[in-house]
C-alpha positions, 0 to 999 in steps of 0.5 A, a space after each residue: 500500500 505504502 508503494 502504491 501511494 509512493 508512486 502514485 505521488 511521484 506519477 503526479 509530481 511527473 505530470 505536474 512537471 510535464 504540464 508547467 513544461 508544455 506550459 512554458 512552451 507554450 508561452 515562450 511561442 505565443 509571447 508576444 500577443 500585444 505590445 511589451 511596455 519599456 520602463 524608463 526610469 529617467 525623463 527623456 534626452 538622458 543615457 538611459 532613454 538614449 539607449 531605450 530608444 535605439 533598440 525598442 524599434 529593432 527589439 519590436 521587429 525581432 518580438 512581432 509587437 510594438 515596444 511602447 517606451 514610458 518614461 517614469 521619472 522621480 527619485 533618482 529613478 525609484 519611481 519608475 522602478 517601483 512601477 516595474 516591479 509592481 507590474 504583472 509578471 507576465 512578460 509585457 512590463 520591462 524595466 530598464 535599470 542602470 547601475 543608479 537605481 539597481 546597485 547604489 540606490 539601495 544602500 543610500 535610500 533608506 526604506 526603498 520599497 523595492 529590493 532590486 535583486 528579488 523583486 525582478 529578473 535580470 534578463 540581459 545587459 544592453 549597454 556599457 558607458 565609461 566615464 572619464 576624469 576630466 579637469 579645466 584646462 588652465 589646471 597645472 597637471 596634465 596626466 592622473 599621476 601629476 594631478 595625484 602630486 597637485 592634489 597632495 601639495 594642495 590638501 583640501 584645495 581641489 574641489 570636484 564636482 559630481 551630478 548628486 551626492 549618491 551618484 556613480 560619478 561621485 563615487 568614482 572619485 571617492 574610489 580615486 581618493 582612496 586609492 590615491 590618497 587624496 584630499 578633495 572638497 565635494 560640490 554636488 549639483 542638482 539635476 544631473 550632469 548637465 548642471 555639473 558640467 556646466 558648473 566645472 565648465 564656469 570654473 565653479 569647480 576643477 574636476 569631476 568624473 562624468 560619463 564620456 557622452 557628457 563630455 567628450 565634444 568639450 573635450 575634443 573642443 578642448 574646454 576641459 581636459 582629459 586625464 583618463 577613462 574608466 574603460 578598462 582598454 582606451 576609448 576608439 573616439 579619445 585614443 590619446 587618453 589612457 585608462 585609469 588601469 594604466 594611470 595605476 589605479 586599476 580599482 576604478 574601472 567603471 561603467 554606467 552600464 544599462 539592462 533589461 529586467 522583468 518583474 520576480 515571477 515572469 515565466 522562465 521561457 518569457 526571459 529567455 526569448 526576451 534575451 535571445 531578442 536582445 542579443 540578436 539587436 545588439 548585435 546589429 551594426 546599425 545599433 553597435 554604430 548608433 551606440 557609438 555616436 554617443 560614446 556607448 558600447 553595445 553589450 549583450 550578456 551571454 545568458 540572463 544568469 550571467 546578467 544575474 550575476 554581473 548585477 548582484 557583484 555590481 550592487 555588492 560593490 558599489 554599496 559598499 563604496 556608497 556606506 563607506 563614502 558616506 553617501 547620502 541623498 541630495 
């Protein structure tokens, strides 16, 4: 009796498997029926929305559906991130996140409503942005290591600047700080890197890491200087400009990298065609091209696990740098 009721309970745990196969299946050939929304968490005319709106046109012809683009700004990213994990998880909610609202703002919001790695399902990086160390031109120092000796004969002289006090950017220096060993006066701004960019640019402060779009025509036009980039080999647009690795400080390779993720719970066959879609555009010249004009790398991850971990490395990284650093919200 005890072996009949054994095997009758593995016979249902086999047709219960065989059913939620068929019916991953049978998602993955069906999805999409309608068109897939795409959560920016930015308003329009950043990175983020940049690269959200080079892909969604090629992603919508490799999909069969529409992608609809909503851009949810607020709270550093938050709100908009709120929304996508809060959506149904069936597939037709994507959310594109970025090193900002996944890896550092949960170590400097307090009560964030949402836990980036268990509420959603990293799917596939999309794209990786350097940044770069730039400083005005009249600064007496014109490599990484002269600037390190000017800022230690000047302890506390030096002042950067940085788009917000939990941003990448100012993270990225308090990295160099300490690596290098340095004294420097934080000046944030509001607004993100426009402002700060502008604010260095009027020689209200002296230097500051911003991601390379940001910079790269004040560069080439020579009204700020360029001391390295954060890529870790140098950039094809700047390639007289070294990288902080061979400037000696190998801890400050960065990206302000983007990706797309789901909601927890979204079927398991959903993620992998949405990732093999993804692949499949970011592998087009036509976007490998379209990325480059704004200093951007197309980056496709090989599988969404792979994505999965490349995030939870990133937040654990950065929020440690952001709780060290003392990180707080503007």
């Amino acid at each position: 009796m005890k072996y009949i009721r054994t095997l009758a309970v593995s016979m249902v745990s086999f047709a219960l498997a065989l059913a939620s196969g068929i019916a991953q299946a049978q998602t993955a050939s069906s999805y999409p029926q309608k068109p897939v929304h795409m959560i920016i968490p930015f308003a329009p005319g950043g990175a983020s929305d940049f690269a959200g709106r080079i892909i969604s046109p090629r992603l919508s012809e490799a999909l069969g559906q529409q992608i609809v683009i909503e851009n949810r700004a607020g709270a550093s990213g938050n709100i908009g991130m709120e929304a996508a994990a809060k959506a149904n998880a069936d597939g037709y909610t994507t959310f594109l996140g970025n090193i900002g609202t996944v890896s550092i703002n949960p170590a400097v919001f307090p009560g964030l409503a949402v836990h980036p790695i268990k509420d959603f399902i990293p799917v596939s990086l999309v794209a990786e942005l350097p940044s770069i160390l730039v400083g005005l031109p009249a600064l007496p120092a014109n490599t990484v290591g002269e600037l390190v000796a000017l800022a230690k004969s000047k302890p506390g002289d030096l002042n950067f600047a940085s788009p917000g006090s939990s941003t990448l950017n100012r993270l990225e220096m308090e990295l160099f700080i300490k690596a290098a060993g340095l004294k420097m006066v934080h000046v944030p701004y509001k607004g993100g890197a426009g402002p700060a960019v502008t604010g260095l640019l009027g020689g209200e402060t002296q230097l500051m890491f911003v991601t390379l779009s940001s910079a790269i025509n004040f560069v080439k036009a020579g009204r700020l200087k360029a001391f390295a980039v954060t890529s870790p080999k140098r950039i094809e647009a700047l390639p007289q400009v070294p990288t902080m690795v061979e400037a000696g400080y190998p801890d400050v390779v960065t990206s302000s990298w983007q990706g797309v993720f789901v909601p927890a719970g979204t079927p398991r066959a959903v993620v992998a065609k949405l990732h093999e879609a993804l692949v499949r555009v970011l592998a087009m010249p036509e976007v490998k091209e379209r990325f480059a004009t704004g200093g951007v790398t197309a980056a496709a991850s090989k599988t969404p696990e792979d994505f999965t971990a490349y995030v939870t490395a990133e937040s654990e990284r950065w929020g440690k740098v952001a709780r060290e650093s003392g990180a707080t919200i503007d």
